[in-house]
N, CA, C and O atoms as a GROMACS GRO file, in nm:
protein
  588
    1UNK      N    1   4.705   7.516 -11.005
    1UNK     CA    2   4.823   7.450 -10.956
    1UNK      C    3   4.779   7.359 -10.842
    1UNK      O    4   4.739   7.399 -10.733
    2UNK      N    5   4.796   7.189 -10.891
    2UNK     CA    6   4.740   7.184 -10.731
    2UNK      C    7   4.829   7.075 -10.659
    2UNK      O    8   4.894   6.986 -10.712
    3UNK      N    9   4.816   7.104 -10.527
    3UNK     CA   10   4.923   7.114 -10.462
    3UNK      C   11   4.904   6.943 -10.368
    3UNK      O   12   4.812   6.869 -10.333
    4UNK      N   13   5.011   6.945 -10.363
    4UNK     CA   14   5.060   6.795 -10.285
    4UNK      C   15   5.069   6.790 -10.174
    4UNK      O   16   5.136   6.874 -10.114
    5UNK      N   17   4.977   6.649 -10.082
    5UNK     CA   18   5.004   6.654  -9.958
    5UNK      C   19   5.128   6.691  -9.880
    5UNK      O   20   5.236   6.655  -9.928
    6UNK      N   21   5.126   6.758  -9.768
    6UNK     CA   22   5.205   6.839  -9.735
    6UNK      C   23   5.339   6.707  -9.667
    6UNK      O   24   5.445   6.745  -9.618
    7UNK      N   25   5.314   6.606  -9.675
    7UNK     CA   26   5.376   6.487  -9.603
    7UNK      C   27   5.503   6.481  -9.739
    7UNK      O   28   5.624   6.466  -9.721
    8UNK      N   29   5.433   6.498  -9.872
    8UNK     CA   30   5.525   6.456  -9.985
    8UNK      C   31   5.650   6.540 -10.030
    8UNK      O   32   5.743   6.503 -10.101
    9UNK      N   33   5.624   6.689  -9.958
    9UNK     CA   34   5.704   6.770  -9.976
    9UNK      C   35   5.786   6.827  -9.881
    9UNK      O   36   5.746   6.828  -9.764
   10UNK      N   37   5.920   6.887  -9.915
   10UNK     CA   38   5.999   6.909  -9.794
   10UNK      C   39   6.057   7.040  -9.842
   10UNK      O   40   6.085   7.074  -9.957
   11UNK      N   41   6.071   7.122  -9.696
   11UNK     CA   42   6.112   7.274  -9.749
   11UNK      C   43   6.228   7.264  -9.750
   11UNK      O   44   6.301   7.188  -9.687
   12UNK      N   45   6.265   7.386  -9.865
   12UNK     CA   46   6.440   7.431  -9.848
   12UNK      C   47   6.525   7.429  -9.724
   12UNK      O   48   6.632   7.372  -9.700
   13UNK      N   49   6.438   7.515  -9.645
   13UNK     CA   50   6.470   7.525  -9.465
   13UNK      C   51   6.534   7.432  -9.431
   13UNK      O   52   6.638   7.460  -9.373
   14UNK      N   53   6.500   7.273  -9.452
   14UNK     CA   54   6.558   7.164  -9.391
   14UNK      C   55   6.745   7.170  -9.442
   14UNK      O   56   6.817   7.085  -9.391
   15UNK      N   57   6.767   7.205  -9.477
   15UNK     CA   58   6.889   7.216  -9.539
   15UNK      C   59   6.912   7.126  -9.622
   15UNK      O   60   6.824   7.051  -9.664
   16UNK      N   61   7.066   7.119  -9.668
   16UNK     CA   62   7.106   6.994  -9.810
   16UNK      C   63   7.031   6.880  -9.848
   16UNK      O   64   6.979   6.810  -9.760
   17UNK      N   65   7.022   6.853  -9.960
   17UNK     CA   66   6.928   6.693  -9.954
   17UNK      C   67   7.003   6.603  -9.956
   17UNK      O   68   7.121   6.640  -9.958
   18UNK      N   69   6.981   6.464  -9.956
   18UNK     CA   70   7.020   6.381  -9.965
   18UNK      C   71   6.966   6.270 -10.033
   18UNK      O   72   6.847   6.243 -10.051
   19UNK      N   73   7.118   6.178 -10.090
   19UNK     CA   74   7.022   6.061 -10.211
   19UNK      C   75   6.954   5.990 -10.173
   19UNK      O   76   6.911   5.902 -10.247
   20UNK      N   77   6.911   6.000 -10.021
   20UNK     CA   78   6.776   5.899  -9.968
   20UNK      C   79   6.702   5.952  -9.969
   20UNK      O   80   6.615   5.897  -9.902
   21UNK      N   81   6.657   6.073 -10.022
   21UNK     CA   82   6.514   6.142 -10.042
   21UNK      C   83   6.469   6.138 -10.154
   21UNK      O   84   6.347   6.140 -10.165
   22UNK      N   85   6.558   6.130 -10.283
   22UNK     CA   86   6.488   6.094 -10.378
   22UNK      C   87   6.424   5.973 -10.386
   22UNK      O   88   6.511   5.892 -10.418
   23UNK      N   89   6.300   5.909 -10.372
   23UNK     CA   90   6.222   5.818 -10.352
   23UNK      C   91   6.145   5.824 -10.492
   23UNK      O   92   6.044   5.754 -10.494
   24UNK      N   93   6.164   5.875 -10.577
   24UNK     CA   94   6.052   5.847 -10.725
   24UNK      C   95   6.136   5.730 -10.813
   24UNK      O   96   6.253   5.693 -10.801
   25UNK      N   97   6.051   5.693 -10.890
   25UNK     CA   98   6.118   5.589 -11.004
   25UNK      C   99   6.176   5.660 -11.087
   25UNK      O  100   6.132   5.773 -11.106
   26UNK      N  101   6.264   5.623 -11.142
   26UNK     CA  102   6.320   5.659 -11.272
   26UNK      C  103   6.231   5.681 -11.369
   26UNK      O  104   6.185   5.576 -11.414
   27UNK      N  105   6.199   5.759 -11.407
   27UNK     CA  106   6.157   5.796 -11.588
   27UNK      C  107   6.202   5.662 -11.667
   27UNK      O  108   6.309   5.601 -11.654
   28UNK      N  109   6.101   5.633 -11.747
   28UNK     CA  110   6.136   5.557 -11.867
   28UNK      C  111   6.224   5.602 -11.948
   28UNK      O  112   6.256   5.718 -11.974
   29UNK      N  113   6.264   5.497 -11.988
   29UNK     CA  114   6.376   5.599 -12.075
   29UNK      C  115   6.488   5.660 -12.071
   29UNK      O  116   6.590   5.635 -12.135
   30UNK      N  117   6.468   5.743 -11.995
   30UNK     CA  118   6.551   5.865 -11.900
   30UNK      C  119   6.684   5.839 -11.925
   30UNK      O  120   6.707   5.723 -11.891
   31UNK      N  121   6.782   5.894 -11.970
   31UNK     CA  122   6.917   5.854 -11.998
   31UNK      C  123   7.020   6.011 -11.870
   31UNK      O  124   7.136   6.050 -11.856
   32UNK      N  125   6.897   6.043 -11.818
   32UNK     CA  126   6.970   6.140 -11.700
   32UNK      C  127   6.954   6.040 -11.568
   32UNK      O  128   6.868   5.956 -11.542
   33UNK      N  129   7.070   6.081 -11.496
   33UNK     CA  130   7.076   6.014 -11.388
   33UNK      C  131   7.034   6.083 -11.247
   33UNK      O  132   7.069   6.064 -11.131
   34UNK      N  133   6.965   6.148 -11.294
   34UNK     CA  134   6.910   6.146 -11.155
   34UNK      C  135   6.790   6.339 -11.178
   34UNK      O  136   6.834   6.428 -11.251
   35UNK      N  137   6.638   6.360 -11.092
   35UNK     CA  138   6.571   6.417 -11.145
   35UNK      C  139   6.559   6.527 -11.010
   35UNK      O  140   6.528   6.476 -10.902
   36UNK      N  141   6.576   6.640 -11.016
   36UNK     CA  142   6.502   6.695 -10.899
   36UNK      C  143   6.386   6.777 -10.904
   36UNK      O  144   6.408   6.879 -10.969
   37UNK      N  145   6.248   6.766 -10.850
   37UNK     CA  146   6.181   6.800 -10.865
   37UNK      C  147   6.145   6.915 -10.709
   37UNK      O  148   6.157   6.880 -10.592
   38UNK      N  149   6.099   7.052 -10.759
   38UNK     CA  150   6.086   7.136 -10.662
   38UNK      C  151   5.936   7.226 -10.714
   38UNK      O  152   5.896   7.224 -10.830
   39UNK      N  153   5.901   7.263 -10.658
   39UNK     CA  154   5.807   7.390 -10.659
   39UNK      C  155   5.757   7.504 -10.568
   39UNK      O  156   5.787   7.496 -10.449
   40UNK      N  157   5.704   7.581 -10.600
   40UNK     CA  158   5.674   7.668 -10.495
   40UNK      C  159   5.593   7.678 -10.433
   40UNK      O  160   5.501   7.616 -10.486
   41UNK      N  161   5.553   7.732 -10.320
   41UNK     CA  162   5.419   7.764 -10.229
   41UNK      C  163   5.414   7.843 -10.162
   41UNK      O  164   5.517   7.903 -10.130
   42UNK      N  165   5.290   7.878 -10.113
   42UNK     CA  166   5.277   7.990 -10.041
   42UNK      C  167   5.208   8.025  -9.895
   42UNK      O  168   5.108   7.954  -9.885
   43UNK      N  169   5.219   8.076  -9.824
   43UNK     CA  170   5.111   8.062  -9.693
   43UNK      C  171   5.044   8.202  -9.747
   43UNK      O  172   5.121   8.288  -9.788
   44UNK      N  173   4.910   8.225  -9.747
   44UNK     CA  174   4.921   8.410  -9.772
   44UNK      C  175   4.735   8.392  -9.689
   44UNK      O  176   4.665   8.292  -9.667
   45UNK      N  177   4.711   8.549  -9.664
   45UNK     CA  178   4.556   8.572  -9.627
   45UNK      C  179   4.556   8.688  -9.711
   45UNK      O  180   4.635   8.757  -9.775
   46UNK      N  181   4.412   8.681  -9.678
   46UNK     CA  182   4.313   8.812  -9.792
   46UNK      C  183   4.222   8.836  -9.740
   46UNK      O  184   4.135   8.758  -9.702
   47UNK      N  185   4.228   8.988  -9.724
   47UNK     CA  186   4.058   9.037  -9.716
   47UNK      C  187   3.983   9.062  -9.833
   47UNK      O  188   4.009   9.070  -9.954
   48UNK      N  189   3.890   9.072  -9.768
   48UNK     CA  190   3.759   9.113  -9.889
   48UNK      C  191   3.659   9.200  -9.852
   48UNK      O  192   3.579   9.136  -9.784
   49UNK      N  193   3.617   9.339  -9.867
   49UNK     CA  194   3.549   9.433  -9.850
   49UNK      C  195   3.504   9.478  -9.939
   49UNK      O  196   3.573   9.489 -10.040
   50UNK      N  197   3.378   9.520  -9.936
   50UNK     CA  198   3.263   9.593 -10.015
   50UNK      C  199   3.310   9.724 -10.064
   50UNK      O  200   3.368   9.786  -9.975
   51UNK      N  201   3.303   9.774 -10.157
   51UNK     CA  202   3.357   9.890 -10.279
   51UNK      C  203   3.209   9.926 -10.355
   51UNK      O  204   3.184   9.850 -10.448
   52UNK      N  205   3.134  10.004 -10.334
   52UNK     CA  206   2.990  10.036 -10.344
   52UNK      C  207   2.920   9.888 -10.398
   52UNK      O  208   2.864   9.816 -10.316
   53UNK      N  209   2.932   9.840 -10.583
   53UNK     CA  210   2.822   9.742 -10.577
   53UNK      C  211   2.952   9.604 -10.587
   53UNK      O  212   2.927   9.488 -10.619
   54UNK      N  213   3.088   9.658 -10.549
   54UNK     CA  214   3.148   9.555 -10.593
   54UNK      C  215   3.215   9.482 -10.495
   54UNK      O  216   3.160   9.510 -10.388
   55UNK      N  217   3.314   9.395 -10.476
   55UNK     CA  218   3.415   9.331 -10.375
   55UNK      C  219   3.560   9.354 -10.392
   55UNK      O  220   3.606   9.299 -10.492
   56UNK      N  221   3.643   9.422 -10.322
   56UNK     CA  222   3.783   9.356 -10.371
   56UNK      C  223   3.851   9.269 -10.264
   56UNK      O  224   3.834   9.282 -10.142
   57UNK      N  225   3.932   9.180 -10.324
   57UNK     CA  226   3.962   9.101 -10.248
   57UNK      C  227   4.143   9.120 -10.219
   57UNK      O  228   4.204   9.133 -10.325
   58UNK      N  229   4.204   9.122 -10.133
   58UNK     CA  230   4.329   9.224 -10.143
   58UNK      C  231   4.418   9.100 -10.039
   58UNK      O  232   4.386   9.046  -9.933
   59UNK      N  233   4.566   9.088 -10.145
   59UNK     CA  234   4.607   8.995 -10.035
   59UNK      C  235   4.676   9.107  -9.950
   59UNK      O  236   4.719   9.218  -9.983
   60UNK      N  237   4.672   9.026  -9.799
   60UNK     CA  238   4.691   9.077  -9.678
   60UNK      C  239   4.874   9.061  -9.677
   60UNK      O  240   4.960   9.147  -9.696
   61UNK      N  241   4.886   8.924  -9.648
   61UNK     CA  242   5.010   8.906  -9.591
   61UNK      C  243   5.053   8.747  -9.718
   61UNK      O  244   4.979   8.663  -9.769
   62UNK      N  245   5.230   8.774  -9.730
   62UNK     CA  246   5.207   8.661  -9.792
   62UNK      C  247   5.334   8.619  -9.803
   62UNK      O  248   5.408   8.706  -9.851
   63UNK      N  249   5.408   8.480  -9.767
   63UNK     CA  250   5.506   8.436  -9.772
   63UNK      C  251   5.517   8.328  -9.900
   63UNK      O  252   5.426   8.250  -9.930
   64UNK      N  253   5.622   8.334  -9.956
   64UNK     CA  254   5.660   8.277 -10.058
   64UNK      C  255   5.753   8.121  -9.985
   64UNK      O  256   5.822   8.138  -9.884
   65UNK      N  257   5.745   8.008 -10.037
   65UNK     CA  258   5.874   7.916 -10.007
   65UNK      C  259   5.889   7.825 -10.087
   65UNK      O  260   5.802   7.795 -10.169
   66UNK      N  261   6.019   7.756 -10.076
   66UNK     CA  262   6.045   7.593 -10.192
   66UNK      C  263   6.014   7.508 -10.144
   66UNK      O  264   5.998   7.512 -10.022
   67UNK      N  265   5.993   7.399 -10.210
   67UNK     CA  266   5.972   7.267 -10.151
   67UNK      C  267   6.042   7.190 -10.265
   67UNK      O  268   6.049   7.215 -10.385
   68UNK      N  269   6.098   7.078 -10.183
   68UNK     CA  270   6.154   6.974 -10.266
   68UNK      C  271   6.011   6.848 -10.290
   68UNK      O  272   5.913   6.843 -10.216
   69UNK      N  273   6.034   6.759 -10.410
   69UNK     CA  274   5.911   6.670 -10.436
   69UNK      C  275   5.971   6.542 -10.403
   69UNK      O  276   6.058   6.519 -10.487
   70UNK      N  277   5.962   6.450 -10.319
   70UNK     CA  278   6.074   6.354 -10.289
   70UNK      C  279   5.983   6.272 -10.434
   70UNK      O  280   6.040   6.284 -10.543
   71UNK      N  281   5.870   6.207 -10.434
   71UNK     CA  282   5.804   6.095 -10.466
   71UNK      C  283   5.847   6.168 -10.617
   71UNK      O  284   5.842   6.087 -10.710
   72UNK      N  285   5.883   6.292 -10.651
   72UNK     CA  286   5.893   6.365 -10.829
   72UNK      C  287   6.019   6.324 -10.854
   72UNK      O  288   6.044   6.286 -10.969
   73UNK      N  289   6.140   6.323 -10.740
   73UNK     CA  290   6.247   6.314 -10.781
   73UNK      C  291   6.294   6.166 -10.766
   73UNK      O  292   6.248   6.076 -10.696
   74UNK      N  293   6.407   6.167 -10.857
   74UNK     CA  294   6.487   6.007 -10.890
   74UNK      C  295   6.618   6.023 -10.863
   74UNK      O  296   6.666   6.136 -10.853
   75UNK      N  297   6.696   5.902 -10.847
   75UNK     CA  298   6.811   5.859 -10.847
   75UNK      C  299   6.829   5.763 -10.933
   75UNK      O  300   6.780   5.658 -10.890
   76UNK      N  301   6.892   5.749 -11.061
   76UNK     CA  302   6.894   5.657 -11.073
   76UNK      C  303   7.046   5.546 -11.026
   76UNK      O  304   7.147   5.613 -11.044
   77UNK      N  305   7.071   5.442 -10.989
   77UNK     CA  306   7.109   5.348 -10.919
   77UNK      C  307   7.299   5.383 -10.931
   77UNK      O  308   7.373   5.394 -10.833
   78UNK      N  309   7.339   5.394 -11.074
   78UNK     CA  310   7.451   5.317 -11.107
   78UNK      C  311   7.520   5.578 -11.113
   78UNK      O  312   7.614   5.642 -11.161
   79UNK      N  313   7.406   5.608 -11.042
   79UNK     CA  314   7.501   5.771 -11.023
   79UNK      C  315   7.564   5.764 -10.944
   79UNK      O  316   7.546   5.677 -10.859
   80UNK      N  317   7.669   5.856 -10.937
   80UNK     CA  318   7.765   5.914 -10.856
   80UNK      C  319   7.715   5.976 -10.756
   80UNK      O  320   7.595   6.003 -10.749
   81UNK      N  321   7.809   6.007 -10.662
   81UNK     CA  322   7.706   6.073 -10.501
   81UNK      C  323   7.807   6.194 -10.562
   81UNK      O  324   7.764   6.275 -10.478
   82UNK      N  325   7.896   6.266 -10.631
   82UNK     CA  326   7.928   6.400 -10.638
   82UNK      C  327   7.786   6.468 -10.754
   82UNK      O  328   7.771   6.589 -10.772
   83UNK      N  329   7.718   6.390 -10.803
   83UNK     CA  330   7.591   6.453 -10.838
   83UNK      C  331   7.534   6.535 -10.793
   83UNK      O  332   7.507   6.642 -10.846
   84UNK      N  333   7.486   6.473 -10.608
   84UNK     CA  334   7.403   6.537 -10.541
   84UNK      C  335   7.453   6.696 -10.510
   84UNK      O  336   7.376   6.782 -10.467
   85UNK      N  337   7.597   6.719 -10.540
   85UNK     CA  338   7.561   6.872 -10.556
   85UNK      C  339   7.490   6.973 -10.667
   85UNK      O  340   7.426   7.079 -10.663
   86UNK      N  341   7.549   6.861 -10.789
   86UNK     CA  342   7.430   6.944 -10.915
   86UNK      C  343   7.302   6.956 -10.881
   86UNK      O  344   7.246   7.066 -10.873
   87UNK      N  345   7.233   6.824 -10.854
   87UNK     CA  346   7.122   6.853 -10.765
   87UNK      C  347   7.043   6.935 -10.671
   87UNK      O  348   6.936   6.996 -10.673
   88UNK      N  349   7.167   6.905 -10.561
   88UNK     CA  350   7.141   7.069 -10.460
   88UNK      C  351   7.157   7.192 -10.552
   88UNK      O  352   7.089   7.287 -10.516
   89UNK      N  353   7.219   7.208 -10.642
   89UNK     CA  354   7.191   7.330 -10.712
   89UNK      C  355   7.076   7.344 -10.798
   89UNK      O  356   7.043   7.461 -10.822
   90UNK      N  357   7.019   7.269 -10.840
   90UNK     CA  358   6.865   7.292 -10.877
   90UNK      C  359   6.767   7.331 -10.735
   90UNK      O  360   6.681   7.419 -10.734
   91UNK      N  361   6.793   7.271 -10.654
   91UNK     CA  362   6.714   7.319 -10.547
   91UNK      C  363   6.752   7.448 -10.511
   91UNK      O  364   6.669   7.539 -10.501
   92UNK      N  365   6.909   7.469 -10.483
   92UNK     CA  366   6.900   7.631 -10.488
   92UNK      C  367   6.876   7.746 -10.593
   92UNK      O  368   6.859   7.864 -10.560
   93UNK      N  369   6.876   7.713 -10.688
   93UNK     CA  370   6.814   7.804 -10.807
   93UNK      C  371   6.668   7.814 -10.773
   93UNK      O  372   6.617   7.925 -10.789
   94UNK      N  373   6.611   7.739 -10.738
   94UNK     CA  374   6.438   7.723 -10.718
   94UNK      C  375   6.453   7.853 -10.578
   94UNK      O  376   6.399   7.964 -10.583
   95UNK      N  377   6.525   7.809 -10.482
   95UNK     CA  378   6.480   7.893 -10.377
   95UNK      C  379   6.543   8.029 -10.418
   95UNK      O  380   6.477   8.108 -10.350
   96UNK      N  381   6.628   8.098 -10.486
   96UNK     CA  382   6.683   8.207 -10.541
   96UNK      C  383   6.599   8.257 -10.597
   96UNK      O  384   6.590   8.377 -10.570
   97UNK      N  385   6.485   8.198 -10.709
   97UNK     CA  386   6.418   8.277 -10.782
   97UNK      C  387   6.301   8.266 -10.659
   97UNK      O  388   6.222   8.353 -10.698
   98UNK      N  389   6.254   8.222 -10.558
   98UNK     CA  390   6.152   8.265 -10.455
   98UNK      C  391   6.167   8.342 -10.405
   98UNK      O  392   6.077   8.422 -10.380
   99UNK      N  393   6.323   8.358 -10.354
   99UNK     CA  394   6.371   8.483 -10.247
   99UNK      C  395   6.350   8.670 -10.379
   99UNK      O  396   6.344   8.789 -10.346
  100UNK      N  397   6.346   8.613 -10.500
  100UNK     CA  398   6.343   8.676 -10.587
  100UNK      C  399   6.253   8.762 -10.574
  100UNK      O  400   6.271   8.883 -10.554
  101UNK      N  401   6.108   8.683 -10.589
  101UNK     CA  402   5.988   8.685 -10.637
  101UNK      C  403   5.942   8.750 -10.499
  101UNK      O  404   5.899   8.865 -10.507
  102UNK      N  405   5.943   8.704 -10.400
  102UNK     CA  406   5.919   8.767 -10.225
  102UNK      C  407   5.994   8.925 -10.226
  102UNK      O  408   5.938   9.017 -10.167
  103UNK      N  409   6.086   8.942 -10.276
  103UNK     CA  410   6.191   9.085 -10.311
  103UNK      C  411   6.059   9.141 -10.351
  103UNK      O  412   5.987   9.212 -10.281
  104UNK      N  413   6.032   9.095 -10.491
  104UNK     CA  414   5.996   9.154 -10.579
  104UNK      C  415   5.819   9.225 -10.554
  104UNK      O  416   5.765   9.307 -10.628
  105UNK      N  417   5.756   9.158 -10.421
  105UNK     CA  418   5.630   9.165 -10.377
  105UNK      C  419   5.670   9.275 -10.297
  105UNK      O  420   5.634   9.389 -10.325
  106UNK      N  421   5.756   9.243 -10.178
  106UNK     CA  422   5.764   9.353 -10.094
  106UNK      C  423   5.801   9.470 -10.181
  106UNK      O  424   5.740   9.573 -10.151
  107UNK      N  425   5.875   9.480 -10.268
  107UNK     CA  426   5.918   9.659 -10.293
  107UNK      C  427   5.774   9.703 -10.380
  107UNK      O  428   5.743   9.821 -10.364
  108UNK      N  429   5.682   9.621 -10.468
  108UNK     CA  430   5.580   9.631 -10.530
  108UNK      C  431   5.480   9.684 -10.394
  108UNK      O  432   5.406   9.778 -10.421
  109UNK      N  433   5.474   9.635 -10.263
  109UNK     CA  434   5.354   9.635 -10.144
  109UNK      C  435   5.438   9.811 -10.076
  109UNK      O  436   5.378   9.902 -10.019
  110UNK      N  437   5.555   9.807 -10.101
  110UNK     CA  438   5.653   9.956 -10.023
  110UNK      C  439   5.644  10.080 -10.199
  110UNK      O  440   5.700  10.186 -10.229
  111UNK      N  441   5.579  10.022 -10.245
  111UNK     CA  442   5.539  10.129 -10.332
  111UNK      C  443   5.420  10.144 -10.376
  111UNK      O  444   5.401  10.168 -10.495
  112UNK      N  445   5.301  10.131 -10.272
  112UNK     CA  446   5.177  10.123 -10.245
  112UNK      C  447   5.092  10.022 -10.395
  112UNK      O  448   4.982  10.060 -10.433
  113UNK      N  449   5.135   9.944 -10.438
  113UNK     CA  450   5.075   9.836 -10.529
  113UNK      C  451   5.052   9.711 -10.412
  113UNK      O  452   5.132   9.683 -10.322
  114UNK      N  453   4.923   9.649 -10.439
  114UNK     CA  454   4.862   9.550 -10.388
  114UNK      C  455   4.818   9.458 -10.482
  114UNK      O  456   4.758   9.484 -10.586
  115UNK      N  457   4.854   9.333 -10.434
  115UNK     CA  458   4.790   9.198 -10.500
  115UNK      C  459   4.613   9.184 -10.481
  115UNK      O  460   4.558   9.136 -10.382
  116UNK      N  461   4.553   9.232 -10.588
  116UNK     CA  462   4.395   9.308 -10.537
  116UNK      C  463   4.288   9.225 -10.616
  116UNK      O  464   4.376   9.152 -10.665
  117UNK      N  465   4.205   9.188 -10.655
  117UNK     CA  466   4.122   9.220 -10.752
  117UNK      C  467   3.963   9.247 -10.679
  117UNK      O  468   3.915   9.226 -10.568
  118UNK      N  469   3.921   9.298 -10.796
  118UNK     CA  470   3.774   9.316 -10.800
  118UNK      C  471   3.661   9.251 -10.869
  118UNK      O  472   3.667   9.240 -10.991
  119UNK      N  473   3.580   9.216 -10.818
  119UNK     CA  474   3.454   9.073 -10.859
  119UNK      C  475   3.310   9.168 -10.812
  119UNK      O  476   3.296   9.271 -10.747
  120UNK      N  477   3.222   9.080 -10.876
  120UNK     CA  478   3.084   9.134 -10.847
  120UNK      C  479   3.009   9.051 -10.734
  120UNK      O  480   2.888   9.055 -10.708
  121UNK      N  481   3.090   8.990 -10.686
  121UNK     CA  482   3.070   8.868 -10.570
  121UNK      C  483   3.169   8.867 -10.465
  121UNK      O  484   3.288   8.886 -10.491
  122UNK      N  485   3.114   8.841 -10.320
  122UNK     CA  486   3.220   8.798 -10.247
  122UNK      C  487   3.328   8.695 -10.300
  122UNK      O  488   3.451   8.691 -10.302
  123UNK      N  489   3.193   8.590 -10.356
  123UNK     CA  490   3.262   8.411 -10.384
  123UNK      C  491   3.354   8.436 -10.544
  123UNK      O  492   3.427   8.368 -10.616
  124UNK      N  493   3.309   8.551 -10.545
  124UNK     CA  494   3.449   8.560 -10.731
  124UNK      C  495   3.542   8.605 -10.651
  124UNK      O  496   3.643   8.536 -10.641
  125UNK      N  497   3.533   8.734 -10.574
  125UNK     CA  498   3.631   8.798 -10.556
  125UNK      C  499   3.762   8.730 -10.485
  125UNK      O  500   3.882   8.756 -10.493
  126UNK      N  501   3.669   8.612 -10.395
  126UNK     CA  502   3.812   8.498 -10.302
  126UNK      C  503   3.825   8.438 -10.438
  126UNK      O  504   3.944   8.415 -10.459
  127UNK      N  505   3.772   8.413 -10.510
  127UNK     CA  506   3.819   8.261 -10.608
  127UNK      C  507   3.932   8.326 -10.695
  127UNK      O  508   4.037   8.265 -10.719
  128UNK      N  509   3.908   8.437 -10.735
  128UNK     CA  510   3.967   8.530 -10.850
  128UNK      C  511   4.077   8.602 -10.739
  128UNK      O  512   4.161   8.635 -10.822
  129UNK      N  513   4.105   8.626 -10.672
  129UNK     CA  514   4.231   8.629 -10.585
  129UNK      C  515   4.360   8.542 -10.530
  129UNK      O  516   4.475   8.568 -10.495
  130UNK      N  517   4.243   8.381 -10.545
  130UNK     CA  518   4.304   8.304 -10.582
  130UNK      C  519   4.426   8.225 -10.658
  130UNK      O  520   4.536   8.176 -10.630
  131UNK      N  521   4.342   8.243 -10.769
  131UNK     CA  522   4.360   8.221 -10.870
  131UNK      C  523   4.474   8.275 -10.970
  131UNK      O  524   4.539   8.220 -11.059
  132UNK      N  525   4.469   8.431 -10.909
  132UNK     CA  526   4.588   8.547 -10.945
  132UNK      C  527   4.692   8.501 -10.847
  132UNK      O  528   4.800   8.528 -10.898
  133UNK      N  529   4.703   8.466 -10.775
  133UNK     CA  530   4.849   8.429 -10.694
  133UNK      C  531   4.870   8.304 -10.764
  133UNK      O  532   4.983   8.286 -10.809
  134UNK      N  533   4.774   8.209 -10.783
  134UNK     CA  534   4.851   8.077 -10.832
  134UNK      C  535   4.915   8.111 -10.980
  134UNK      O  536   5.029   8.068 -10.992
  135UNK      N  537   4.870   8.170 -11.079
  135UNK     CA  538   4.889   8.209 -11.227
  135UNK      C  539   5.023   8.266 -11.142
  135UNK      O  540   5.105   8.174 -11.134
  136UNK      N  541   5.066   8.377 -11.083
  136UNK     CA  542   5.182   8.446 -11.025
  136UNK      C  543   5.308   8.308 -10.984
  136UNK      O  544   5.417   8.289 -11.038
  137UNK      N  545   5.242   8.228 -10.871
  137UNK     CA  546   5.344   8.133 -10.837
  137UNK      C  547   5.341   8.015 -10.943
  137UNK      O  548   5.406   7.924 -10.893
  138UNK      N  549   5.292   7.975 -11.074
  138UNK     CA  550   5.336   7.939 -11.189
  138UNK      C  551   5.449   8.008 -11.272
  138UNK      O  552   5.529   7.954 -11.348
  139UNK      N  553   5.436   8.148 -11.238
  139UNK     CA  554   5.543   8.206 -11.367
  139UNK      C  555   5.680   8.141 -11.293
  139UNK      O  556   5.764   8.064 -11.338
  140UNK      N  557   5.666   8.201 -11.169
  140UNK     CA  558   5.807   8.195 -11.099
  140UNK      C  559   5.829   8.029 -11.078
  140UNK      O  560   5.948   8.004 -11.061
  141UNK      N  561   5.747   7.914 -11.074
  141UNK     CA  562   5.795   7.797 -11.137
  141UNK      C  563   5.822   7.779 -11.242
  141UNK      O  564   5.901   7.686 -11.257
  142UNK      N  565   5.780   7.841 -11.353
  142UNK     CA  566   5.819   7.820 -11.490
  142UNK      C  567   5.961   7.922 -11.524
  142UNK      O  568   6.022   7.909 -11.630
  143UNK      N  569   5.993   8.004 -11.438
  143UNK     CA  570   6.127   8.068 -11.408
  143UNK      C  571   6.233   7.991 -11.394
  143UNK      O  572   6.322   7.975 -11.478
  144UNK      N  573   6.223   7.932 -11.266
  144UNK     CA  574   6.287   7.811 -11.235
  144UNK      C  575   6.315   7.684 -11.328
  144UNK      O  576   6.426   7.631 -11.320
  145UNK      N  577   6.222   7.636 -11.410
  145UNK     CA  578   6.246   7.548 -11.484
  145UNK      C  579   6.305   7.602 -11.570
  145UNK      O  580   6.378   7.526 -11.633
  146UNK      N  581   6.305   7.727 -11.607
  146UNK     CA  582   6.394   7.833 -11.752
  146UNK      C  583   6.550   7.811 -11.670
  146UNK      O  584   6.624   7.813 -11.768
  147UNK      N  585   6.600   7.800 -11.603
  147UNK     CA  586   6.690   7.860 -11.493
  147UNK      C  587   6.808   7.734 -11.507
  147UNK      O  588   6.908   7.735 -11.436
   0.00000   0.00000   0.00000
């Protein structure tokens, strides 16, 4: 998953959007009037400690959040401004299934399960810890787009 300068994206936090943030072009084509584009991210840390010949790498701490994509999303010209609440409701479905997915970590971390793996390397064990949170924060974007 890879991720967009942090300048291009804007968190839920900021509150309601507005039709001056959609800054992308229209889709070719496109017979919808207008696009919102969101995804998820994460701040998180991990340790990594030795397990006789192996590594596991264990996330520590980890916050889930939305971001809106201004440069992903469109307006197109001749929409209505009562849109922008359908809109804002794609953005809140996105942050619903995060607040979801963050639920769904903590009661998994309060019933002693950890976001863990194990590698035969320090350098697998960060990459492959990695790697398992991003595959994780894909489903719950591909949630969102189900949604």
């Amino acid at each position: 998953m890879g991720k967009e300068p942090a300048a291009l994206e804007r968190p839920y936090e900021l509150g309601p959007l507005t039709i001056s943030e959609f800054i992308g072009r229209v889709a070719p084509g496109s017979t919808a009037q207008a696009n919102t584009a969101t995804r998820v991210r994460s701040k998180f840390r991990y340790s990594i400690r030795r397990s006789g010949r192996h590594f596991e790498a264990k996330i520590t701490s980890i916050t889930l959040f939305t971001v809106f994509l201004p440069q992903d999303s469109w307006w197109a010209s001749h929409s209505s401004t009562t849109l922008l609440d359908h809109e804002q409701g794609h953005f809140d479905i996105a942050e619903i299934n995060v607040r979801k997915a963050q639920l769904a970590i903590a009661q998994s971390k309060s019933n002693g399960k950890s976001l863990m793996v194990t590698k035969n390397s320090k350098q697998e064990a960060s990459a492959a810890v990695v790697a398992m949170l991003d595959e994780q924060l894909q489903k719950v974007d591909q949630q969102i787009a189900a949604d």
